[in-house]
Residue, then its C-alpha position, 0 to 999 in steps of 0.5 A: x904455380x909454384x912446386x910448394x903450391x902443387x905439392x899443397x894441392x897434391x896433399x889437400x886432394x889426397x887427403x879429401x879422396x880417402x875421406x870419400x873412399x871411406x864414405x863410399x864404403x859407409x855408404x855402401x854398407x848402407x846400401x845393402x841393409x837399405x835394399x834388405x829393408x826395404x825387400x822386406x817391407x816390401x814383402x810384408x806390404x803385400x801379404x798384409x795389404x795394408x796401408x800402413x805397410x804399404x806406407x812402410x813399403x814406400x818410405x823404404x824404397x825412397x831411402x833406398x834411392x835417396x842413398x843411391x843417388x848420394x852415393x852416385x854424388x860420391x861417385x862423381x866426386x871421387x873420378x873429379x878428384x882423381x882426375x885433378x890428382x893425375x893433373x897435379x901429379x902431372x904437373x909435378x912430373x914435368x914442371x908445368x903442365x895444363x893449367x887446372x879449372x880454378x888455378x890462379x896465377 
């Protein structure tokens, strides 16, 4: 793979990490004020034993999860990234290296 390509490749990762390090922090932030939500309606789910809150309850807790299980995909997809960069900056280093999941040459 040419040095232009590499450097291309390079710039598109790059540029799709810092995406995903912002939305990991959104997400995060999302997080906490999920988790407080759903603490609370939780709380009020019991002291009213009521099936409303108790659905209340229940429907905060899934947004809860669904929001972990988001930021886990995040999570993943950002150590795939980094770890294609350190390919690719290590390809650059020495002129050729492994070859990379999905190069064509």
């Amino acid at each position: 793979m040419g040095t232009w390509m590499t450097e291309r490749r390079l710039s598109q990762t790059a540029a799709r990490l810092r995406g995903l390090r912002e939305e990991l922090a959104m997400i995060d932030e999302q997080l906490t004020q999920f988790a407080d939500d759903a603490d609370e309606l939780s709380l009020r789910a019991l002291v009213s034993e009521t099936p409303m809150a108790s659905h209340e309850s229940n429907e905060a807790r899934k947004h809860l999860d669904a929001m972990r299980k988001h930021r886990m995909h995040v999570v993943d997809e950002i150590a795939e990234l980094e770890q294609r960069q350190d390919q690719l900056l290590d390809r650059m280093t020495t002129g050729q290296g492994p070859k990379l999941t999905g190069d064509r040459e």
